[in-house]
C-alpha positions in Angstrom: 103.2 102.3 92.9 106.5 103.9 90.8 107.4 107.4 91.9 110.4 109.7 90.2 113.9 110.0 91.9 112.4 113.6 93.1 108.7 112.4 94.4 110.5 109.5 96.6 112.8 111.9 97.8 110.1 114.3 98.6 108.4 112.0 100.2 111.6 110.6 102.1 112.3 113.6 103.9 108.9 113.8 105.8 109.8 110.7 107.9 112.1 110.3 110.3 115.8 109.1 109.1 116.0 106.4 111.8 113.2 104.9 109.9 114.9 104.6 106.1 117.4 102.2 105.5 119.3 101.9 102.2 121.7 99.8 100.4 122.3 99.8 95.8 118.9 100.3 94.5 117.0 99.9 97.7 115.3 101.6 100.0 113.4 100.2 103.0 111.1 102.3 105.2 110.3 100.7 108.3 106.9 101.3 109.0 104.8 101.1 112.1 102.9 97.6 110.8 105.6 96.6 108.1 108.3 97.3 106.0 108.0 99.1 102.5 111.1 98.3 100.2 111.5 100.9 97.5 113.4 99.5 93.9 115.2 101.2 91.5 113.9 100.5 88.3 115.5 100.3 84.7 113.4 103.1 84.1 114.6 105.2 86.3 111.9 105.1 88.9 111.4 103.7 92.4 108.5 101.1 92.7 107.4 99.7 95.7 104.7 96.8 96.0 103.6 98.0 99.6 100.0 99.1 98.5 99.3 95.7 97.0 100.8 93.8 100.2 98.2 95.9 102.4 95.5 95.6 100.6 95.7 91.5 100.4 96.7 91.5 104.1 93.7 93.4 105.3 91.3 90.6 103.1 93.1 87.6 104.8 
């Protein structure tokens, strides 16, 4: 899932600050059952791979 600079930071600032850590290009939101990391692409846009990771975790 990709999102613009704008959606991510929309998103962002429903959650709690304690839970977002950041560093270059990365964002991590530390969730209740596991971490999403947010990536800055080439493109401009911040992809995470968190969907995917849940959905093969819950058919394990």
């Amino acid at each position: 899932m990709c999102l613009t600079a704008e959606a991510l930071a929309l998103f962002l600032n429903l959650l709690n600050p304690e839970m977002i850590s950041s560093e270059a290009g990365r964002i991590t939101v530390h969730a209740t059952e596991a971490d999403a990391v947010w990536v800055l692409t080439a493109e401009d846009e911040w992809c995470t791979m968190a969907p995917q990771i849940d959905r093969m975790a819950r058919f394990d």
